[in-house]
C-alpha positions in Angstrom: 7.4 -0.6 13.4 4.3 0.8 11.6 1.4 -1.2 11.7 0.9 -3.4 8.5 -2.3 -5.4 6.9 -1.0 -6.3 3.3 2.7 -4.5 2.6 1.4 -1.1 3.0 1.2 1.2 6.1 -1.8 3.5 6.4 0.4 6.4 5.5 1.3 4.5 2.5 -2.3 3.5 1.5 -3.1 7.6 2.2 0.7 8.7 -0.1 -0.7 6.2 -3.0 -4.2 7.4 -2.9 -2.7 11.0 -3.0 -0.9 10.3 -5.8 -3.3 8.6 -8.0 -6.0 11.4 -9.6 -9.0 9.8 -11.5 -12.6 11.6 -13.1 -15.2 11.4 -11.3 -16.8 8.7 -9.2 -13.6 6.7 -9.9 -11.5 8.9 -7.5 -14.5 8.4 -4.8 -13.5 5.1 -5.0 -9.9 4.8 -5.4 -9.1 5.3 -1.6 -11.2 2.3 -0.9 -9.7 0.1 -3.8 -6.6 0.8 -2.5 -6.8 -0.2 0.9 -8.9 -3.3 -0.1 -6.3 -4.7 -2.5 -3.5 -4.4 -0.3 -5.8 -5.5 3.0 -7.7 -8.3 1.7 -5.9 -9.5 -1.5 -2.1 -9.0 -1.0 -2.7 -10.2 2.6 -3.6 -13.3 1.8 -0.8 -13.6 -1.3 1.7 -12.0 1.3 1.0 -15.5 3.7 2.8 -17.8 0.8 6.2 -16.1 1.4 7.8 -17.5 4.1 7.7 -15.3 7.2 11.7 -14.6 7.2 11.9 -12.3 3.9 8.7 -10.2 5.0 10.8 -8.0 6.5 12.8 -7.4 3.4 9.5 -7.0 1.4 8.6 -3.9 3.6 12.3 -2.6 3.3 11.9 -2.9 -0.1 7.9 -1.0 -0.3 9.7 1.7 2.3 12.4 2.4 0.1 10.0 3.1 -3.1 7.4 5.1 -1.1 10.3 7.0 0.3 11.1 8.7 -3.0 7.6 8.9 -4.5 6.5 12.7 -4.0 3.8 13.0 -0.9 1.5 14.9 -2.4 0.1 15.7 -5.8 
């Protein structure tokens, strides 16, 4: 199982980051966002569902990441 702090794996983080283009100093910063939001904030929403349906959750993010493209 790949490693997980939030829902995402770092190859998700990386494919989302990828996908999302932005002007300017916003795209510097994107990458970061990204990885902070699902770290630090989804983390800490993700410890409210009970333990049993995370698996499900990740089934679930897998699923969509599998058919978003994997590069722009």
């Amino acid at each position: 199982m790949d490693e997980r702090s939030g829902v995402l794996t770092k190859d998700q983080e990386v494919q989302l980051d990828n996908l999302i283009e932005l002007e300017g100093l916003f795209e510097t910063f994107d990458g970061p966002a990204i990885k902070l939001i699902d770290n630090q904030v989804i983390e800490r929403l993700k410890v409210k569902i009970p333990k049993k349906y995370h698996e499900d959750i990740y089934g679930i993010v897998d699923i969509i990441f599998d058919s978003l493209p994997k590069k722009k």
